[in-house]
C-alpha positions in Angstrom: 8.9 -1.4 26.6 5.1 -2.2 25.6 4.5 1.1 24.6 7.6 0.8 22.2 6.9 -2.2 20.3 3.3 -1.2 19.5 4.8 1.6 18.1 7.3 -0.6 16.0 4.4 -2.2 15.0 1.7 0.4 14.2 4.5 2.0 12.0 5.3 -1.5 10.0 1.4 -1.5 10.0 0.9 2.0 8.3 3.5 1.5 6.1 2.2 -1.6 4.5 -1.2 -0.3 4.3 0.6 3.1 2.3 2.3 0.5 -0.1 -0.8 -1.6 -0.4 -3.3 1.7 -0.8 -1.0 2.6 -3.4 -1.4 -0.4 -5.8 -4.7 -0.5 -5.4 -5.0 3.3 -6.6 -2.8 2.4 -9.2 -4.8 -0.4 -10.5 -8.4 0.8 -10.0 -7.4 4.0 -11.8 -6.3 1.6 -14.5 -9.0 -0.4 -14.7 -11.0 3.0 -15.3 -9.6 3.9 -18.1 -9.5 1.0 -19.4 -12.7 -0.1 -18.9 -14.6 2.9 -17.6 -15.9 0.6 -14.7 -17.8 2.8 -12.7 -16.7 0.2 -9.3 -13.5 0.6 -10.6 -13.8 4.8 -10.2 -15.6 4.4 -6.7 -12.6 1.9 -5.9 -10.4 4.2 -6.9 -11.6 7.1 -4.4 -12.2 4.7 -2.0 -8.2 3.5 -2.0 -7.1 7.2 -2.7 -8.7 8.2 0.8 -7.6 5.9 2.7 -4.2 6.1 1.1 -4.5 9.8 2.3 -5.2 9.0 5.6 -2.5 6.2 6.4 -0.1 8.6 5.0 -1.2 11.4 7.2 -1.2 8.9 10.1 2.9 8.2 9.0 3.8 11.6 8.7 2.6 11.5 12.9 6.0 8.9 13.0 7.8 11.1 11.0 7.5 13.9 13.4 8.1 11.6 16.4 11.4 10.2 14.9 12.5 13.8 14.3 11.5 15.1 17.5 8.5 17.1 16.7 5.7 17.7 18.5 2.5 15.3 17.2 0.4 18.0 16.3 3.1 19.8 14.3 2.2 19.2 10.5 4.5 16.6 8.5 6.8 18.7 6.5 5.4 20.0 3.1 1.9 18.8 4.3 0.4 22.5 3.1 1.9 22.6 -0.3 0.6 19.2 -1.3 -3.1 19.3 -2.9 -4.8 16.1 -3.2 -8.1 15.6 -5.7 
């Protein structure tokens, strides 16, 4: 029962920091352009990795809610190239 709800949770969790990272990339890359604010373009990779990494982290719930293994790749995972 424990184990369930801090998975609950840690999903919610992830998902907010995805929607959250994903402003933030939005508007730092704004501001760069904009602006050409150098903290904006350090901001910018800053929010792009972690974005990267929380999304990874959700693709792990992914697999678990479709009955895949944890160490099995989410789907499409090699055909996507981040910069």
């Amino acid at each position: 029962m424990r184990e369930q709800e801090f998975l609950k949770d840690m999903e919610q969790w992830l998902k907010l920091q995805v929607t959250t990272n994903e402003m933030a990339v939005a508007e730092s890359h704004r501001i760069w352009e904009e602006e050409k604010d150098e903290a904006a373009r350090e901001a910018w990779i800053r929010y792009e990795s972690r974005l990267d990494a929380y999304t990874f982290l959700l693709g792990k719930f992914l697999n678990f809610h479709d009955g895949k293994s944890f160490h099995d790749l989410p789907e499409g995972f090699l055909d996507k190239k981040f910069y």
